[in-house]
C-alpha positions as CSV (number, residue, x, y, z in Angstrom):
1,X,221.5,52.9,-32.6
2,X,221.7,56.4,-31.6
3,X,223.4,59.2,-33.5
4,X,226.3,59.8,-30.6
5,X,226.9,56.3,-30.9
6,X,229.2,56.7,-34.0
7,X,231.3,59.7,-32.6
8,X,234.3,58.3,-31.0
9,X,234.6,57.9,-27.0
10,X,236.0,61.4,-26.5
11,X,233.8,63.5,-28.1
12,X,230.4,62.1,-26.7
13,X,229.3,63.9,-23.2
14,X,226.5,66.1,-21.6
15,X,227.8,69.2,-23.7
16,X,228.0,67.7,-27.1
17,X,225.4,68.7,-29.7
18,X,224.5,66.9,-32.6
19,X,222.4,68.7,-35.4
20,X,221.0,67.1,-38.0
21,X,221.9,69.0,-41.6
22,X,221.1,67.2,-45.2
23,X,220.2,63.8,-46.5
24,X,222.3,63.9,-50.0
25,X,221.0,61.7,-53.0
26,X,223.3,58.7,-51.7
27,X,221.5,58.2,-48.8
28,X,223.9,59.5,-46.0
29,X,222.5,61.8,-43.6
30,X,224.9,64.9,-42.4
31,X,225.5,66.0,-38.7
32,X,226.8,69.2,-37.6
33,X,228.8,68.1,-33.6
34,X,230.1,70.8,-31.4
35,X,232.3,68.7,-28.8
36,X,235.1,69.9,-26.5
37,X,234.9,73.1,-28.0
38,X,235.6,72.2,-31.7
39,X,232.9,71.4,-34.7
40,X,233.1,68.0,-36.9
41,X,231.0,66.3,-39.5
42,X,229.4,63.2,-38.8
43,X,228.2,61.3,-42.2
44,X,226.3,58.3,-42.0
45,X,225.9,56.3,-44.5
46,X,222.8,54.1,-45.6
47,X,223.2,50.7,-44.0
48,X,222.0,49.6,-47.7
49,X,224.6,50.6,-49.6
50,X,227.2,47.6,-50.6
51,X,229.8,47.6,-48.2
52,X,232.5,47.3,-50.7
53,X,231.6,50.6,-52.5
54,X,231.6,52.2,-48.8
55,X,235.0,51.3,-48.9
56,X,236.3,52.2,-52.1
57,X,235.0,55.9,-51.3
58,X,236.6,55.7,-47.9
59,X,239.7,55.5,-49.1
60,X,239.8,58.0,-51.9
61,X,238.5,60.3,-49.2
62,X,241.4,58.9,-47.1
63,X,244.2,59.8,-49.7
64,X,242.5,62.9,-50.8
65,X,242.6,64.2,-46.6
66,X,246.3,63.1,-46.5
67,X,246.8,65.0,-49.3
68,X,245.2,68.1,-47.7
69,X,242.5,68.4,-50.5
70,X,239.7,66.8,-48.2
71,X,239.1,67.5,-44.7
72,X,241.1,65.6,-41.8
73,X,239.5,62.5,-41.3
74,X,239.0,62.2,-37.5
75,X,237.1,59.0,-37.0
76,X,235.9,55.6,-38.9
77,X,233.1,53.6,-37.8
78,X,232.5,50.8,-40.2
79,X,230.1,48.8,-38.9
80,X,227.9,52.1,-38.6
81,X,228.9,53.5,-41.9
82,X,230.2,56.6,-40.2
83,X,232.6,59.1,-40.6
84,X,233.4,62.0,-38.3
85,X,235.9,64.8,-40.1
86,X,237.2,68.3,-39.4
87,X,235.0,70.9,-40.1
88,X,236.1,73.2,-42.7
89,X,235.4,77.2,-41.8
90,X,234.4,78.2,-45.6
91,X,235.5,82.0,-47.0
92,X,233.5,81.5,-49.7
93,X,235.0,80.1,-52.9
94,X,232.4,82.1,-54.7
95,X,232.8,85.6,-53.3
96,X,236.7,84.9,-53.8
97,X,235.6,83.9,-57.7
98,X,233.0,86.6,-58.2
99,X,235.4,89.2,-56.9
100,X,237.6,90.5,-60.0
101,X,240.4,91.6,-57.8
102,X,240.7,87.6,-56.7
103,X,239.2,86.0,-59.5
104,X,242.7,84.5,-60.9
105,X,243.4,83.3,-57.1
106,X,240.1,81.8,-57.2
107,X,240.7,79.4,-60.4
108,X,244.3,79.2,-59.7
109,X,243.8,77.6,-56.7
110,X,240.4,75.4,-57.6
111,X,242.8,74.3,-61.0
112,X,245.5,73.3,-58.4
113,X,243.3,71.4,-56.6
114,X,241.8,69.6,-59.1
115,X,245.2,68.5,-60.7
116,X,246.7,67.7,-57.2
117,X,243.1,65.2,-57.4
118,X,243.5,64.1,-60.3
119,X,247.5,62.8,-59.8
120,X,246.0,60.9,-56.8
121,X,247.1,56.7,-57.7
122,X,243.9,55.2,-58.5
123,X,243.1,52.7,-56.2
124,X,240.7,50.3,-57.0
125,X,237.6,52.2,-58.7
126,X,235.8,52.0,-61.9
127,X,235.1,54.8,-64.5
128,X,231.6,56.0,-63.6
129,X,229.5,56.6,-66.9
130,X,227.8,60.2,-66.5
131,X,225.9,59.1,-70.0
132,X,224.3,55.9,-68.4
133,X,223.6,57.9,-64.8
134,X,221.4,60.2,-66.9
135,X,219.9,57.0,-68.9
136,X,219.2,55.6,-65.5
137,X,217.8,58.4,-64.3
138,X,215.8,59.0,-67.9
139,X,214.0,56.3,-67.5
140,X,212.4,56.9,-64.2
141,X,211.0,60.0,-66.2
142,X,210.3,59.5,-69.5
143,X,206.7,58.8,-69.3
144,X,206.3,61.5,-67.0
145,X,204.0,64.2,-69.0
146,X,205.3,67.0,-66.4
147,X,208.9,66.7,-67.8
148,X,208.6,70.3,-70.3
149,X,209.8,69.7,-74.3
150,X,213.0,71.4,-73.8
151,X,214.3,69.4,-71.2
152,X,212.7,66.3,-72.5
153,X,214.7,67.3,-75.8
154,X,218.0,68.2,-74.0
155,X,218.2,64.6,-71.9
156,X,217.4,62.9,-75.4
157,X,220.2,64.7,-77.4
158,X,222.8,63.6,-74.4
159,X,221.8,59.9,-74.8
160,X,221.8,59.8,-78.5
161,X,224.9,62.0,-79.5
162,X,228.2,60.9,-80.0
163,X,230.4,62.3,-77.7
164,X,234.0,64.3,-78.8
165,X,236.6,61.7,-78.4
166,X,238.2,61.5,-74.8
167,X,241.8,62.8,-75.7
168,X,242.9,62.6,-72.3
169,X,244.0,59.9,-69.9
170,X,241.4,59.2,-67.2
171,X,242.0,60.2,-63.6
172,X,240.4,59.7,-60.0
173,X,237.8,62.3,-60.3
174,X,235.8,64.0,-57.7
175,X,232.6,63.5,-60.3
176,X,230.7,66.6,-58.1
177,X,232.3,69.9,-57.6
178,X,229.5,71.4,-57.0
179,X,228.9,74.6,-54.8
180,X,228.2,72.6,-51.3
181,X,230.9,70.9,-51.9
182,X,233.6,73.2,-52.6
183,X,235.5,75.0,-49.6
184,X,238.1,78.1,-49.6
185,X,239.4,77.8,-46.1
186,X,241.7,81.3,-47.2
187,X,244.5,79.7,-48.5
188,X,243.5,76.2,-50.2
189,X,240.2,74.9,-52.1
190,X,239.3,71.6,-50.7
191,X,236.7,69.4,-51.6
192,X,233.9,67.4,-49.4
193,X,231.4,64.6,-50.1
194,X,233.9,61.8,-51.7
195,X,231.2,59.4,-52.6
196,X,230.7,59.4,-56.3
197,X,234.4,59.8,-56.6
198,X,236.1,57.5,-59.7
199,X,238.1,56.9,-62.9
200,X,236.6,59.8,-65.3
201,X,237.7,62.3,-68.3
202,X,239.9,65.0,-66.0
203,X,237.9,67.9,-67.8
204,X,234.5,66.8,-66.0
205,X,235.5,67.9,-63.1
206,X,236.6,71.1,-64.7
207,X,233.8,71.3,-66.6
208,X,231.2,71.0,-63.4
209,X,233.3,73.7,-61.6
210,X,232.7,75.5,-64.9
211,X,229.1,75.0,-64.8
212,X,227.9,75.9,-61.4
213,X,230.2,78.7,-61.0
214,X,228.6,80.1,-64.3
215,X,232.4,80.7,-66.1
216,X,232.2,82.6,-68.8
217,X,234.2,81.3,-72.0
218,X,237.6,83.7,-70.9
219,X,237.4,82.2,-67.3
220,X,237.0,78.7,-68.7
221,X,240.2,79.2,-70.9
222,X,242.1,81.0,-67.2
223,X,241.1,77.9,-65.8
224,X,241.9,75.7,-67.7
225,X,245.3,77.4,-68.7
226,X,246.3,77.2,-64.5
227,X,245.1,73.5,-64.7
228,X,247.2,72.8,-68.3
229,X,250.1,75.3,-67.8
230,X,248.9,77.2,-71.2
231,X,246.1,79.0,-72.2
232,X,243.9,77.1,-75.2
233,X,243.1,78.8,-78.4
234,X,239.0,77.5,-77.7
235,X,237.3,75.5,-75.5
236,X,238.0,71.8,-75.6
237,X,235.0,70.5,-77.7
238,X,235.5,67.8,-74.7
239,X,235.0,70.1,-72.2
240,X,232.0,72.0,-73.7
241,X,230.2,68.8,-73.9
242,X,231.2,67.7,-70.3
243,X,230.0,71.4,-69.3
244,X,226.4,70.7,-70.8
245,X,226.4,67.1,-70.1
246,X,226.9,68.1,-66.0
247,X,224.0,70.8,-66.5
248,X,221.7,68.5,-67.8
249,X,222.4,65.1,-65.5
250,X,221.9,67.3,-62.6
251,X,218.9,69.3,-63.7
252,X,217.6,66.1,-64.9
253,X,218.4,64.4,-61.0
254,X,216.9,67.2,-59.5
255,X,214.2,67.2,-61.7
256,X,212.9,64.1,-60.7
257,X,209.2,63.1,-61.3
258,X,205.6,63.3,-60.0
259,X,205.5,67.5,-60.1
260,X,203.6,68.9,-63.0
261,X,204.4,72.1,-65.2
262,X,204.2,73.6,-68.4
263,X,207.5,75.6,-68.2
264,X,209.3,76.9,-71.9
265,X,212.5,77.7,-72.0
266,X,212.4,81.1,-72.1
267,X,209.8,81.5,-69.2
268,X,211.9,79.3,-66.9
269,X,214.1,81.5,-64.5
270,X,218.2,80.9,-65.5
271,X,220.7,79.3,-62.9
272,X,221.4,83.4,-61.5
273,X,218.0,84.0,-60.6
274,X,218.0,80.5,-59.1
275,X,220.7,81.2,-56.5
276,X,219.4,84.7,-56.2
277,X,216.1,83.2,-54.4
278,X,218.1,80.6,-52.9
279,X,220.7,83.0,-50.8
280,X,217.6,85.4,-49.8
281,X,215.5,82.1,-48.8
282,X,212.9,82.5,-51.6
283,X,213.6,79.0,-52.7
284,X,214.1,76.0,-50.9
285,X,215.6,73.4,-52.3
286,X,213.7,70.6,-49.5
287,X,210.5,71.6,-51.3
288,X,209.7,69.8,-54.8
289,X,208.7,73.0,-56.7
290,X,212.3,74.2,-55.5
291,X,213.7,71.0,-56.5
292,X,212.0,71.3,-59.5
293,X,212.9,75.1,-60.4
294,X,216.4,74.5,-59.6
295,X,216.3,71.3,-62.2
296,X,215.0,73.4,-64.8
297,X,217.6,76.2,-64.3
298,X,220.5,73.5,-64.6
299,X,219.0,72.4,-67.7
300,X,218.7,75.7,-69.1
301,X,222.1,76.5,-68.6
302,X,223.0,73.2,-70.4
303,X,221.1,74.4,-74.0
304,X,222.3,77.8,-73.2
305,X,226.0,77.2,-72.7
306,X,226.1,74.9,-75.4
């Protein structure tokens, strides 16, 4: 099968391009397509994956896009696992966040979002346990001697604590707001990469816009007050957890095994340095030590934040 073989009829032809742009940790590999003068997304999915999990996602994705909080959907292949979508022309979420002037347009707008997600009917999904992803991915590691003490001790603490009590009703869930995967298109946040999406605490996906965007405390409590309609007194003690938890189960993923180190805590770089080397190309994220740098930092900013 060739890649133009999942684009639908009108947009194959001499003067399409197809360019190949990530392999994400489910498997799918992402194509950039510049056809009849417009750009799409082509995602394929892993021919492994059950079929029936393919489809749950497709439609979240589906109701999320009619709902404007995902990108059009513009063609389904199923028997290729494909799906071609509008691309989205990001204005940087970040710069709109970082910029004091627009920082309450930012987390308005990511809060509306999210809630506009989370009133989404659950179709038929299942609450994904962040606790027993990490586990999983634990114990592909745990005998690894290049996995440092502090991270070692910061995965253990997740899978032994007792977590605050869920207080909230559970919601579809994106389960990954995560820089890639968060778009400001000037007027709305939208969301891509719909795969992991499922029942889940509503504060986790708070709590992992939270953590990658680096929030401090008094934006947490802005966001959360556009998301809530009022301002709390503190933090959740749910959503602090969920904000740690997220830090470590992705450090941890990224992580991964067979690299060797003997980083501390205090010598390993925090999460701003990180995307410091990352936007001037210092660090590469395709290359295990970045990988592995990247892990730490998310990790660090778990014990840090806590």
């Amino acid at each position: 099968m060739t890649v133009d073989a999942c684009l639908p009829p009108h947009l194959r032809g001499p003067t399409t391009t197809i360019t190949k742009m990530a392999i994400g940790f489910s498997g799918a590999a992402v194509y950039r397509v510049e056809a009849s003068g417009q750009t799409f997304i082509l995602k394929i999915t892993d021919q492994a994956a059950p079929i029936d999990a393919w489809r749950r996602a497709l439609r979240i994705q589906q109701l999320a896009a009619e709902a404007s909080l995902a990108p059009a959907i513009v063609h389904v292949d199923e028997a290729q696992r494909a799906i071609v979508t509008a691309f989205v022309v990001d204005k940087s979420f970040a710069a709109l966040f970082h910029n004091p002037a627009t920082r309450d347009t930012a987390l308005d707008r990511a809060a509306t979002t999210l809630k506009r997600i989370h009133q989404i009917p659950v179709p038929d999904s299942e609450y994904r346990d962040p606790v027993k992803f990490l586990s999983t991915i634990w114990a592909t590691m745990a005998a690894d001697d290049g996995v440092p003490s502090f991270a070692r001790d910061a995965i253990q603490r997740l899978l032994t604590e007792k977590p605050p009590a869920l207080d909230r009703a559970m919601v579809l869930s994106h389960n990954d707001v995560n820089p890639t995967n968060v778009r400001y298109d000037g007027e709305r946040v939208v969301l891509l990469d719909w795969d992991v999406a499922a029942l889940n605490d509503p504060l986790y996906d708070l709590a992992t816009l939270a953590m990658f965007f680096r929030m401090d405390d008094e934006s947490c409590r802005r966001l959360l007050a556009a998301y809530d309609g009022e301002s709390p007194a503190v933090l959740p003690q749910r959503f602090v957890y969920n904000r740690r938890l997220v830090a470590v189960l992705c450090g941890a993923a990224f992580l991964g095994t067979g690299t060797q180190g003997t980083e501390t805590l205090e010598d390993t770089a925090p999460l701003a340095e990180i995307y410091r080397r990352m936007m001037t190309g210092a660090l590469n994220l395709a290359a295990p030590e970045g990988r592995r740098a990247f892990g730490l930092a998310l990790i660090k900013e778990g014990i840090t934040r806590a």
